[in-house]
Structures are given as C-alpha cells and as structure tokens.
VEXDONU-713291 format. One record per residue (C-alpha): x, y, z; residue number from 1; residue in one letter. Coordinates in steps of 0.1 Angstrom, whole numbers, plus 2048, in hexadecimal, padded with zeros to 3 digits. Layout:
! residues N
SITE  east  north   up  seq  type
SITE     X      Y    Z  NUM     A
...
! end
This chain:
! residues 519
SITE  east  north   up  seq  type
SITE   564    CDA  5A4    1     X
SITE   580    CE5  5BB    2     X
SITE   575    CEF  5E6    3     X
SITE   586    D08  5E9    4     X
SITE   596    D27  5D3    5     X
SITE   5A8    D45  5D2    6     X
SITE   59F    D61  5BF    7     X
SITE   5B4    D84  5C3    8     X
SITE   5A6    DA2  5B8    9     X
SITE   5B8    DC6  5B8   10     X
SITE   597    DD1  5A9   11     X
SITE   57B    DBB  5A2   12     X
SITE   57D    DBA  57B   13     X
SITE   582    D93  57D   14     X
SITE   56D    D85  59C   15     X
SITE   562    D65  58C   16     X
SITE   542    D5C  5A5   17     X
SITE   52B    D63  589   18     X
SITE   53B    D49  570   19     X
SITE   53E    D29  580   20     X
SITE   524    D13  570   21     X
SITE   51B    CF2  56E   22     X
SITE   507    CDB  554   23     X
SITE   4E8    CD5  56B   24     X
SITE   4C5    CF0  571   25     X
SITE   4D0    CEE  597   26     X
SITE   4CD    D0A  5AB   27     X
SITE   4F5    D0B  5AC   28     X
SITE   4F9    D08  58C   29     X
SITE   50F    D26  583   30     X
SITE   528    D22  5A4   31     X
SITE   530    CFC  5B0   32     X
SITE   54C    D01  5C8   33     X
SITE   549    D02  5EC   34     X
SITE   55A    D1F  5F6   35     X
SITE   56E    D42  5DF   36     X
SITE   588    D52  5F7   37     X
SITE   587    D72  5E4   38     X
SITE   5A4    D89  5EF   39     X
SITE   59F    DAF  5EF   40     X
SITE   5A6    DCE  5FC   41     X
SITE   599    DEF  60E   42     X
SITE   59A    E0C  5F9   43     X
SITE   58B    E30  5F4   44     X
SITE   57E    E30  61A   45     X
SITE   56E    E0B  614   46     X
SITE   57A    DEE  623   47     X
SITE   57C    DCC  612   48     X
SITE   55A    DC1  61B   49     X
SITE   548    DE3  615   50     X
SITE   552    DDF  5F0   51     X
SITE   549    DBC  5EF   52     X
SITE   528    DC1  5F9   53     X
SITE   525    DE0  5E9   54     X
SITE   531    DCA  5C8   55     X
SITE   518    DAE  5CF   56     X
SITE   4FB    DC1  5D3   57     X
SITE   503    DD3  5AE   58     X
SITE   4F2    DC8  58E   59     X
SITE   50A    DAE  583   60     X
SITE   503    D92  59C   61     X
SITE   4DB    D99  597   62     X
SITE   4DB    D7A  586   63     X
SITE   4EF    D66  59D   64     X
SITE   4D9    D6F  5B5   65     X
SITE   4BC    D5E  5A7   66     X
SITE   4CD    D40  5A4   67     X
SITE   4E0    D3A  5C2   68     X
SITE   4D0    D53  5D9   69     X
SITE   4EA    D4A  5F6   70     X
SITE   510    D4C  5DF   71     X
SITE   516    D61  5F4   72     X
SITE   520    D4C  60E   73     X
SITE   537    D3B  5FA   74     X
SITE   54B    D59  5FA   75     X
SITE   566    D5E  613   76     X
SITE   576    D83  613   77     X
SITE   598    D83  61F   78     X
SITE   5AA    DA9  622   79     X
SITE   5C9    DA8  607   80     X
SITE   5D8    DC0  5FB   81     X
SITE   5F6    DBD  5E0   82     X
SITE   60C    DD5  5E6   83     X
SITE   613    DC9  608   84     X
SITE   62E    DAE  60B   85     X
SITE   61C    D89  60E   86     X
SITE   5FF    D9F  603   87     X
SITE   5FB    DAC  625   88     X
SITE   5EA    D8A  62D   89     X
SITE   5E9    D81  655   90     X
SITE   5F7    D61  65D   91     X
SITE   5D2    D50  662   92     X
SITE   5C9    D5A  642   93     X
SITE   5E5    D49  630   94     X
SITE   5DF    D29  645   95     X
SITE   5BE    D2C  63D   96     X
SITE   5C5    D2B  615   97     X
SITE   5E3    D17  617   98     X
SITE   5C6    CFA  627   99     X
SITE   5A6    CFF  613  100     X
SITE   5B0    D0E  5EE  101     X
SITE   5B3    CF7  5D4  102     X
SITE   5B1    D0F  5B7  103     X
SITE   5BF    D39  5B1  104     X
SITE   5B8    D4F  59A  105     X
SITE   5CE    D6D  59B  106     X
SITE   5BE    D88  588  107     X
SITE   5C9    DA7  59D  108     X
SITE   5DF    DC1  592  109     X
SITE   5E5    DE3  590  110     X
SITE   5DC    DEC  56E  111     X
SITE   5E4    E10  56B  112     X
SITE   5F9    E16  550  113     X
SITE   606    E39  564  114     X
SITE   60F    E2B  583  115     X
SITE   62F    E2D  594  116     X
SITE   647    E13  58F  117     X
SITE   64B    E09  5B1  118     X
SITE   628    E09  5BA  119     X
SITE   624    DF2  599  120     X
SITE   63F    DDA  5A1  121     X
SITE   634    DD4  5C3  122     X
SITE   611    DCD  5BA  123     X
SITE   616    DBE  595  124     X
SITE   639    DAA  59F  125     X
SITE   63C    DA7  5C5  126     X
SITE   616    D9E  5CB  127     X
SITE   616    D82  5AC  128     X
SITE   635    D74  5BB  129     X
SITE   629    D75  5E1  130     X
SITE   60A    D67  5D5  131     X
SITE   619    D47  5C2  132     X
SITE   62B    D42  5E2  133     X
SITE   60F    D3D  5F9  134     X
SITE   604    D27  5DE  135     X
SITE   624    D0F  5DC  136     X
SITE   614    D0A  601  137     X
SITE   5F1    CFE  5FC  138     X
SITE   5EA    CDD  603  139     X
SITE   5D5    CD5  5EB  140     X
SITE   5E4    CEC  5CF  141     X
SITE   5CE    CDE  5AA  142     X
SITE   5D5    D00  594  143     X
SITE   5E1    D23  594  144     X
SITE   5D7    D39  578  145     X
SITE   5EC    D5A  572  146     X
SITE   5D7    D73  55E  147     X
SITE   5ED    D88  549  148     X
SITE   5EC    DA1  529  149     X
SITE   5F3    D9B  505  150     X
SITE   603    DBB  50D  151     X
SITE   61E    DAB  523  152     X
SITE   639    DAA  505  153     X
SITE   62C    DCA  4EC  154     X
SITE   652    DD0  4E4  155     X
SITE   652    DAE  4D2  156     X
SITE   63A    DB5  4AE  157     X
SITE   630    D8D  4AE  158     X
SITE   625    D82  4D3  159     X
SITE   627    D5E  4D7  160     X
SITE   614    D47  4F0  161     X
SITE   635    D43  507  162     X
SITE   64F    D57  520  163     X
SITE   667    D6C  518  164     X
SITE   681    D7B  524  165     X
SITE   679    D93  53D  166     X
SITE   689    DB9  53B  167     X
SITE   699    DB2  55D  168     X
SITE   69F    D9C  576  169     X
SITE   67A    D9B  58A  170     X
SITE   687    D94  5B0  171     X
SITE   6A4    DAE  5AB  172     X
SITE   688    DCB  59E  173     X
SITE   672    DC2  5C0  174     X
SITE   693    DC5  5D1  175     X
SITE   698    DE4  5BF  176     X
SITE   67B    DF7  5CC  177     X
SITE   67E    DE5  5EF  178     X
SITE   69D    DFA  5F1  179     X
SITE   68C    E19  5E5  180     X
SITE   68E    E3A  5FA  181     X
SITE   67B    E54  5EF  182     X
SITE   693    E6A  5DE  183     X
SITE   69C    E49  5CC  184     X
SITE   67A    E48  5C3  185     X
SITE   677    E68  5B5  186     X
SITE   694    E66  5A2  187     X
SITE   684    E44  592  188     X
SITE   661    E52  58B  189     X
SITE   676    E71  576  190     X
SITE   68A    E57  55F  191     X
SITE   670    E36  561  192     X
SITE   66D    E37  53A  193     X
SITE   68B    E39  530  194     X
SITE   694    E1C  54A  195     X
SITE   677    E05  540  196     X
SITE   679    E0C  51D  197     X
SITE   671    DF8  501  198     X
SITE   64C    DF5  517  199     X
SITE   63A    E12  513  200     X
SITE   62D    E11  53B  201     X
SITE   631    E03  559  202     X
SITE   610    DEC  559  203     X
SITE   61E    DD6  538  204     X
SITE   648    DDC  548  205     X
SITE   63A    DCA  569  206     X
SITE   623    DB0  559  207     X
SITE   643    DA5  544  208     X
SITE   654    DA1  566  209     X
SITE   637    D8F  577  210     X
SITE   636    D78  55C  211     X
SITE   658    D6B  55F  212     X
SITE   64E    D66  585  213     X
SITE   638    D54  57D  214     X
SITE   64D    D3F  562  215     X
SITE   661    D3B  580  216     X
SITE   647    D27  596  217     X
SITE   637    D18  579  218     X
SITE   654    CFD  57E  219     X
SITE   646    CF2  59B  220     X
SITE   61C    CFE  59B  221     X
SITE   605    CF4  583  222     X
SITE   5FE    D18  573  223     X
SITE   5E9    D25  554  224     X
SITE   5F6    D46  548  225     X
SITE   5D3    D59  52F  226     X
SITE   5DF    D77  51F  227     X
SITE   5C1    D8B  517  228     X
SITE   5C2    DAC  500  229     X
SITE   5AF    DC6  505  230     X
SITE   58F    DC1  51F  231     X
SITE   56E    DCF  515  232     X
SITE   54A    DCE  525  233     X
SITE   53B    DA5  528  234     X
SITE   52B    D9B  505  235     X
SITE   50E    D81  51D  236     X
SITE   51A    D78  53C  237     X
SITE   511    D82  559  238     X
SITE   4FF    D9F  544  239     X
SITE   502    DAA  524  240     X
SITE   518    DCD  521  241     X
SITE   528    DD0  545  242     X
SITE   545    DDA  54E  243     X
SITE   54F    DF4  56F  244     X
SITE   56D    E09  55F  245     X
SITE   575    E21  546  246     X
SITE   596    E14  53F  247     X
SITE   5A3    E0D  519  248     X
SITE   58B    E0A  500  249     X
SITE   56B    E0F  518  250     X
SITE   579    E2F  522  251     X
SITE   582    E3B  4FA  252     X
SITE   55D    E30  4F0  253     X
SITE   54D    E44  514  254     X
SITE   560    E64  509  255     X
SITE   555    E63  4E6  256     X
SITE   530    E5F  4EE  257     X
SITE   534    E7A  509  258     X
SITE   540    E91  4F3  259     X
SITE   55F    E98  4FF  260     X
SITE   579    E86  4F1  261     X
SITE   578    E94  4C8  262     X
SITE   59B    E91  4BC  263     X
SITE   5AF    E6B  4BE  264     X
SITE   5D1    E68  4B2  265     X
SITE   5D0    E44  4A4  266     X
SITE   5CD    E31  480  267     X
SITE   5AB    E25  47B  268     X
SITE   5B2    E09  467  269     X
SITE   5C7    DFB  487  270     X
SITE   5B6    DD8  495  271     X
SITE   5AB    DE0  4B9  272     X
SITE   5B1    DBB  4C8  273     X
SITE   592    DBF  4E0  274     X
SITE   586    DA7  4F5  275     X
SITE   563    D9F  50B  276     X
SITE   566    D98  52F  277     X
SITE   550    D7C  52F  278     X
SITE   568    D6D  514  279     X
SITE   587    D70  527  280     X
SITE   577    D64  54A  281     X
SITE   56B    D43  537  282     X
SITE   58B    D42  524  283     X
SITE   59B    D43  54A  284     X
SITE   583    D23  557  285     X
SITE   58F    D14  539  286     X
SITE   5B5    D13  539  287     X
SITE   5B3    D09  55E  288     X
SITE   59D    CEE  555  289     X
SITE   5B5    CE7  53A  290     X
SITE   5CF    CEA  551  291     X
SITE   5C5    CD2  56D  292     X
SITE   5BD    CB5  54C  293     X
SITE   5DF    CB7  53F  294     X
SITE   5EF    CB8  568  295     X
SITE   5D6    C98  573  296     X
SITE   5E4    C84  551  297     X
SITE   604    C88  55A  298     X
SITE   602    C7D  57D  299     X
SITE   5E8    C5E  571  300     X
SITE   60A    C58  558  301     X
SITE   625    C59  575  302     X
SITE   60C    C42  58C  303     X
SITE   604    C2E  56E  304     X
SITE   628    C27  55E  305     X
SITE   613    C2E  53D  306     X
SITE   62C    C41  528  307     X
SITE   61E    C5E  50D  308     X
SITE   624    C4B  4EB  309     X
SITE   63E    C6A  4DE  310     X
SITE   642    C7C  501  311     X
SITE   668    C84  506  312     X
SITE   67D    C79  521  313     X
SITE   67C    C95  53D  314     X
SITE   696    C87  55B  315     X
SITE   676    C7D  56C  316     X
SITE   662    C61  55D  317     X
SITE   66B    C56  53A  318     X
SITE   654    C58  523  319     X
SITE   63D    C73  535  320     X
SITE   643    C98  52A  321     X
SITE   63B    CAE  548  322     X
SITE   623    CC9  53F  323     X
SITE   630    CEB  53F  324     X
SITE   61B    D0E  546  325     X
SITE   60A    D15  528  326     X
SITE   601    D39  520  327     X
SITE   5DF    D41  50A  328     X
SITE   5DD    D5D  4F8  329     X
SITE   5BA    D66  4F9  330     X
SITE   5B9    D82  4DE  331     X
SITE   59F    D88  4C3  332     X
SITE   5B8    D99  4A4  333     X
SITE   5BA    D76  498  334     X
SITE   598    D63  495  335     X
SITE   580    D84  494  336     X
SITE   596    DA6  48E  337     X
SITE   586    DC7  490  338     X
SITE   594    DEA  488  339     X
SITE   592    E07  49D  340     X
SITE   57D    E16  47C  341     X
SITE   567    DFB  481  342     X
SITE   561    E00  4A6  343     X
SITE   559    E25  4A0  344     X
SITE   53D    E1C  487  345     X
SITE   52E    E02  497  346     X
SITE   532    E17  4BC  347     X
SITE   521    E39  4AB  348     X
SITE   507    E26  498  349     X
SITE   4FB    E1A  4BA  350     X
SITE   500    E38  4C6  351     X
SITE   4E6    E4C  4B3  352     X
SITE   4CC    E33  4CA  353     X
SITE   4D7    E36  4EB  354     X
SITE   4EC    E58  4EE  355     X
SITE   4F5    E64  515  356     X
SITE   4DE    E82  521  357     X
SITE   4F9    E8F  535  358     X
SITE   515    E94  516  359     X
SITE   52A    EB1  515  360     X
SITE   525    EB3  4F2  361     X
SITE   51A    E9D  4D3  362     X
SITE   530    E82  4C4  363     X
SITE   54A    E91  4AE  364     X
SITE   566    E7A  4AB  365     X
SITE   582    E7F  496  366     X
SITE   5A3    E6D  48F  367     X
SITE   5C6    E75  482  368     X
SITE   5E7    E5E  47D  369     X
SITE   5FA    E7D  47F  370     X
SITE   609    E89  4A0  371     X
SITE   60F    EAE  498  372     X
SITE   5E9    EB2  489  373     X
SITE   5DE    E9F  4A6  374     X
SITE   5ED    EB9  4BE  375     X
SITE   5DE    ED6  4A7  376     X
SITE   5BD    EC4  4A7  377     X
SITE   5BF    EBF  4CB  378     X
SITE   5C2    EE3  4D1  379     X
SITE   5A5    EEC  4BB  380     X
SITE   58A    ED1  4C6  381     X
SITE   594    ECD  4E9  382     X
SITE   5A7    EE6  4FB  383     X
SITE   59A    F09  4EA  384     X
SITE   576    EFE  4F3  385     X
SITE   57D    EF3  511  386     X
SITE   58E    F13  51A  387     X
SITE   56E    F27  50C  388     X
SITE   554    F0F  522  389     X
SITE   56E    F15  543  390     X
SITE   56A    F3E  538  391     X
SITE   546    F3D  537  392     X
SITE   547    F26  55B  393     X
SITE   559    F42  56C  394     X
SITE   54A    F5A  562  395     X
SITE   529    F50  56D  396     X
SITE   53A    F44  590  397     X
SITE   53C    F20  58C  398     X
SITE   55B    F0B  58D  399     X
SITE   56C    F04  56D  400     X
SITE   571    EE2  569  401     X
SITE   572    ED8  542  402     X
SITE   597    EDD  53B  403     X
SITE   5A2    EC8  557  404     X
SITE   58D    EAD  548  405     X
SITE   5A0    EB2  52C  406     X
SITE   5C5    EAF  53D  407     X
SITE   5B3    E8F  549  408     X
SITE   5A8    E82  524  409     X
SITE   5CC    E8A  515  410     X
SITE   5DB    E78  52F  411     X
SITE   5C7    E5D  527  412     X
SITE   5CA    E58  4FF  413     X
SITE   5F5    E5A  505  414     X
SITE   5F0    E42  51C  415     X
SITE   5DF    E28  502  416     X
SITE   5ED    E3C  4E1  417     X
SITE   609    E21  4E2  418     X
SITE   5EE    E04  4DF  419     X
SITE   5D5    E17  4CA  420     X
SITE   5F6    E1E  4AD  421     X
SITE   60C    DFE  4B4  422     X
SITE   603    DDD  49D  423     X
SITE   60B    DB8  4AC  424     X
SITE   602    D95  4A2  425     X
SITE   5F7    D80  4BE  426     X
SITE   5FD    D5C  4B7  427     X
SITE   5DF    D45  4CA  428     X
SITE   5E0    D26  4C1  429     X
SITE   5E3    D14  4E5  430     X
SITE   5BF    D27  4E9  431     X
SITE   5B6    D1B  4C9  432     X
SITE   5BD    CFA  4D3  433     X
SITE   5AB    CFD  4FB  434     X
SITE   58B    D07  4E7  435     X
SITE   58C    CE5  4D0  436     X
SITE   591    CD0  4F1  437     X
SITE   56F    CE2  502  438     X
SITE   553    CD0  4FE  439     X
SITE   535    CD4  4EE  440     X
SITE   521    CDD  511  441     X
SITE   542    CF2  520  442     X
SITE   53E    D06  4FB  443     X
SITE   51E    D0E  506  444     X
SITE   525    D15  528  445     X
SITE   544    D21  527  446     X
SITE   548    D38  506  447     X
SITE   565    D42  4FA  448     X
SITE   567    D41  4D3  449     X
SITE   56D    D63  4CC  450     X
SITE   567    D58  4A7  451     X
SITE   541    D56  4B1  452     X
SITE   53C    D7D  4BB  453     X
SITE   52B    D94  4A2  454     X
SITE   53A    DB5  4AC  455     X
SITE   51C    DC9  49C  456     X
SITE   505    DB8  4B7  457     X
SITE   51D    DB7  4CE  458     X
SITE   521    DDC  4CC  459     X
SITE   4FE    DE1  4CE  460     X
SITE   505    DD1  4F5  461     X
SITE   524    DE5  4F9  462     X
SITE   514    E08  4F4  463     X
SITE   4F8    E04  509  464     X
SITE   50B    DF4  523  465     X
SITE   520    E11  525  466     X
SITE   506    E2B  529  467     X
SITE   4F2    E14  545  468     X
SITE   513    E0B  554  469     X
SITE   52D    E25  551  470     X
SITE   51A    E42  54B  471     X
SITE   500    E38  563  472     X
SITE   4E3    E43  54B  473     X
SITE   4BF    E31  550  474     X
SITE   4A9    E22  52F  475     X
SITE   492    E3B  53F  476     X
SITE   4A1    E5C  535  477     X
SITE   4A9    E4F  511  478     X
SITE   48E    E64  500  479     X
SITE   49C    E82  510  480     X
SITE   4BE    E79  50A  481     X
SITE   4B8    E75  4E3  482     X
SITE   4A2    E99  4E2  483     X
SITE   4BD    EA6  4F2  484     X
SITE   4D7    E9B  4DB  485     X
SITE   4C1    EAB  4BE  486     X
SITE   4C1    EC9  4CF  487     X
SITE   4E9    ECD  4D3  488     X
SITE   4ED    EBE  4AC  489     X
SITE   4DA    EDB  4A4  490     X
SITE   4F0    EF3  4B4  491     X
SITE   50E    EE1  4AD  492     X
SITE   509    EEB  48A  493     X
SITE   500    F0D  48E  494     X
SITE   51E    F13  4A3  495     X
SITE   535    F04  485  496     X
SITE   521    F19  46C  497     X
SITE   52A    F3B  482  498     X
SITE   54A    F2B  48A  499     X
SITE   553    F28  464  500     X
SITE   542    F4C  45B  501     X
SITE   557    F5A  475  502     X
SITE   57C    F4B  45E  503     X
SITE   568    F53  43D  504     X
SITE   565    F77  443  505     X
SITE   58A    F7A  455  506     X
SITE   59B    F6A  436  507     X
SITE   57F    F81  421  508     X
SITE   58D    FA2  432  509     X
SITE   5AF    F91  434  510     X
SITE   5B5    F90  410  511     X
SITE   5A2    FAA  405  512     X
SITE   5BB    FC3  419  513     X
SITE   5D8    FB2  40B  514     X
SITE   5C5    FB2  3E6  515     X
SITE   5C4    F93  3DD  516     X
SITE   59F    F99  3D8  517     X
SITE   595    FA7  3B6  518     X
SITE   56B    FA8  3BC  519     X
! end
C-alpha cells in the first residue's frame, strides 16, 4: 500500500487507522502503510494532540491495539485547521506532505446544518480548495478522495452519480466572505435563506460549491468523489454500534429513548436512506482503490501505445479515453430501503431490553404529516410539561433547565424536517459496479454491500451502541434501568388516567351548565 497519507479531520468521524487491512494473520494486518499524517485541530481548550490521544485511548481502537500494539507511531499529527487560509499549515508542514504523501482523504467539514454562511464556506469551500492545492504539489500524488453528501444536490428529486452545476461561482463566494466586514456579515446571516435558496442550509449550499472545486481539479488530480447519505453508528468494524455524535438520525433515536423528544413532524412511510459507518469508510478504500486501477491502466496504455478497443479519441493519445472523477453514491434507498416506521419499530422493540436509567421520561413517540397539528402537539407533549417540571424546579430552588432542552430539540427536528419530509432517488450504479470488481477476499475484508445488512439485527447493535456510547450507560446498571422504566410506565399511566378525568369532568360540568345534558 501507499508510504505516506493524508487524512483531514474537522472532527474525527472518518479517521480511517482502524480500517486498513490486509489479507495476511500478521500483526499489521489491519494498517499496512508506513506513515498517516492526520491533520487536526485544537478545540474546546484541547490542543490537536490532547484529542488525539484522548481519541486513541477510547474504546474504538481497543482492537487495533491488540493487533498492532505500536500504530501509533505511524501516526503523524500535524495542527490544521480549515478555516484558516492554506489551512493554517506552516511552511514545514506543507513540505513535509508535499514529499512523503502519496494518498488524501478529505473527510473534514463543518457539518452543522446552522452555521453561518461564512464560517461554512471557509471551512466547506476555501479548506477543500486550499487543500487540493497542496495536493497538485505532492510529488508522489497516487489519489485524492473527496468525501461528500448525497445531500449535496437535494433541490434536484433524481440525484445522479456526476457534477452539477453549482448555485454560484465557488472562488467568487470565498471571495465573497474574504471581503466581509462585519456589518456585511450580519446583514448576510439575516437574509442567508433566501440567498442560498433552493438548499435548505448552509452545510448542503457549501458542499454543492466544494464539489464543483473539486470538479475543477479533478482535470488535473486523480480524485474519487463517495457521496454517502445519512451516517449512523458502525454495523462491525472497529465495533459493532459506535458512533461519537448525536447528530441526524443518532440524535432523533437518543431523544426518543430518553424520553424527551415525543412529537415528530414527519411521514412514516418516508425511506430514511441510512447508512453504517463501517460501510461508507470501506466504500471510501474502495473507490480509491478503484481509482488508482483505472489511473495505472491508463498510464500502462499511454507507455504501452496499446489503444482501448472502443476508447474515444481525447487530443491526447488516440484510442485511450482518459478517466474522469467518478462520483459513488453510496446510499441504501436502492438495494435495502427502510422507512422511518420501520426504524421506529425495530429501534423501540430493542428498546424494551436495554432502556437508559437516566431518561427523562419513557418512550412515547408520536408522529404527524401535518404542520399545524404538529405545532399543537408540540405544545401539549413538549412545552406545557416542560413548563410544569421547570415550576416544580424553582420552586424547590434548583435551576430550571427542561424547557431550554427543549428550544434545543426544536431546533434540531427544523433543522432535519427538510430531510425527514423530502423524497429523492439516488441513482448508484458506479457503486454498484465498484462492488462487482472487489474480490472475493476485499468483500470480506472490505464490506460494503449494503444489500447484505439485516436492519432488525443491525438495530439490535444500533440501540445498544447508543446507550453504551452516547448515553454513556454501563451493561451493569441495566437491571436497574429496566425496574426503573416499570416504575415510571406505571405512573405514566396514572398521570394520563388523572389527566383525562380532569377533561372528562370539565366537559361533564361544561355541558351540563349549558344543558346539553339530559341525565
């Protein structure tokens, strides 16, 4: 495999350290490359390196570190940060990749669907485009690999695996915001969905942009573009169920189970194009393996003189058709759909086995395609109890604190209402096709049929991976958890038997005084 690669990280959803394996038992099986540059950034009082060891002592190298008890020093952490031009790189640094990389993968970005549009496009845009600079420059340049979001192009209903045209010119937006004061700023933040409308944020607007950057480069680099769909916890690798966030569907399911999110405005019968980790890391590997094959036959070809039996003419070498950047959309609405009814069956079945001990309340999860009786139901299952519980917390002198969760949680579900409603058809056949060409040991070692996942066991992973993992909840306390959940079913329902008594005997007396009783 390749000496030396690059992989950027704004978080570390995608470090890839724990995927690279090879056929042979050796002890370096899973990571046969001599060196990652992995490039990160300080954040929340931690340097770069305090979260990378903090990261690499968690549970989901444990297995990597039985292996290959030294990976890592194979790791070399270099302080990046996207949002500053040439990604705030020293010179050294950049010599230092531009001489030892031979592959990146460019995972980073800031996914917040909120964020402000400059901040967005100088991550998203600028960093993607300073990044596939420095690359133009390393010597020994064998692949780039862009990951994306199937999301990139929601105004269009059928997505296709290729570019399209961006909603504006990408260099003259990071101009744009370049220029920016900050009454300029202001001004933008006030009006930013009317300006990047059709997209429904600025995480999809500036990943539509970064795209045709990358188109851009693609000319000259040999790139990959994957398009994954919605991310969920790993379905095996490195551990079944893990994931770090509560973003999209992880942080929909975590609400439920807590008992706090009880009202959803969304159409159950909707396919939820969800997607393992694992899947899409492999599915990564793969097109850049892919990617390389297809770049190493055409420059065997153009050494060769060996013409492609019905290539077309390209200017350069006739007979040889210069491979283009090809985009995989690695989605699951094709080969193994699932509906959002679906996922709420399988999620509370599990759920009745391993509930969290410290939920607000017990799952009751409701769902409406209607706005207006979603706002209505909103009130009556979110905000009036929460104003009740935040009462009662005052009064006995503690800090109220429920109905700013729920600000919080309604931000949230208008935030991913627009994916949870909208219906698209994801055309895959390029991934299709990269899965045929694996063989029979990268199948097994690489996975990334999606065709092969049984979503009623993987759920069974899921929802335990989230209590371990998100809600931080032990296998120890499980017993308790599930008495406790007994306990508050109980009062649950008495509370909706008073609660219904109470409306009974106020439409009782209500009618009676207006006599439309006769008894």
């Amino acid at each position: 495999m390749a000496h030396g690669m690059v992989v950027s990280t704004k978080r570390f959803d995608f470090l890839l350290v724990g995927w690279f394996k090879l056929p042979q038992p050796t002890e370096g099986r899973r990571i046969n490359v001599r060196q990652i540059i992995l490039l990160s950034r300080p954040k929340k009082g931690k340097t770069a390196q305090q979260r990378c060891d903090d990261l690499f002592s968690s549970i989901v190298f444990m297995n990597l570190k039985k292996d290959c008890p030294n990976f890592i020093d194979r790791v070399k952490l270099v302080d990046a940060d996207l949002q500053h031009p040439s990604l705030g790189l020293s010179d050294e640094s950049i010599e230092y990749i531009v001489n030892n990389a031979q592959i990146v993968l460019h995972a980073a970005s800031d996914v917040r669907f909120d964020q402000a549009l400059k901040k967005a496009i100088e991550v998203n845009v600028r960093g993607t485009r300073d990044l596939l600079r420095i690359a133009e420059k390393i010597v020994n340049l064998e692949l780039f690999v862009y990951i994306s979001t199937a999301y990139s192009n929601c105004p269009q209903g059928l997505i296709k695996e290729q570019f399209y045209t961006p909603p504006s010119e990408p260099e003259k937006m990071i101009q744009l915001v370049e220029a920016m004061d900050e009454r300029f700023e202001e001004h933008m933040n006030k009006t930013v969905n009317d300006f990047i409308h059709p997209w429904p944020n600025t995480y999809v607007y500036t990943k539509a942009l970064t795209e045709d950057v990358v188109r851009q480069y693609g000319e000259l680099l040999p790139i990959a573009v994957v398009r994954p769909s919605i991310v969920i916890a790993t379905n095996e690798e490195p551990i079944g169920g893990w994931t770090d966030n509560i973003y999209g569907l992880n942080g929909v399911i975590a609400g439920i189970a807590l008992g706090i999110i009880r009202i959803m405005h969304v159409d159950d019968n909707n396919k939820a194009d969800i997607i393992p980790a694992d899947i899409v890391v492999n599915a990564v590997l793969a097109a850049g393996w892919q990617t390389y094959v297809e770049r190493f036959i055409y420059h065997h070809l153009r050494k060769s003189d060996r013409p492609l039996p019905e290539a077309k003419t390209n200017g350069e070498l006739k007979g040889v058709a210069k491979p283009r950047t090809k985009i995989y959309n690695c989605v699951t609405g094709n080969d193994n759909p699932i509906s959002y009814q679906k996922i709420y069956e399988y999620s509370i079945e599990v759920g009745k086995h391993c509930p969290p001990k410290k939920s607000l309340w017990i799952v009751c999860h409701n769902t409406t395609t209607n706005k207006y009786m979603y706002e209505f139901y909103k009130l009556l299952y979110h905000l009036l109890p929460a104003l009740l519980i935040d009462t009662y917390l005052r009064v006995i002198r503690r800090t109220p604190r429920v109905m700013d969760l729920y600000r919080k949680v309604h931000k949230f579900a208008t935030v991913i209402e627009y994916f949870a409603n909208g219906r698209w058809t994801f055309e895959n056949d390029n991934m299709k096709s990269l899965r045929q060409k694996l063989s029979p040991d990268d199948q097994i070692m690489f996975p990334c049929n999606i065709q092969k996942i049984e979503w009623a066991d993987y759920f069974w992973t899921y929802i335990h991976g989230l209590r371990k993992h998100i809600a931080n909840e032990p296998l120890e306390n499980l017993d308790e958890a599930i008495k406790r959940h007994k306990q508050m079913r109980i009062v649950h329902y008495f509370i909706l038997a008073a609660y219904y008594s109470v409306w009974a005997l106020l439409f009782y007396y209500l009618f009676k005084a207006v006599g439309m009783l006769v008894f």
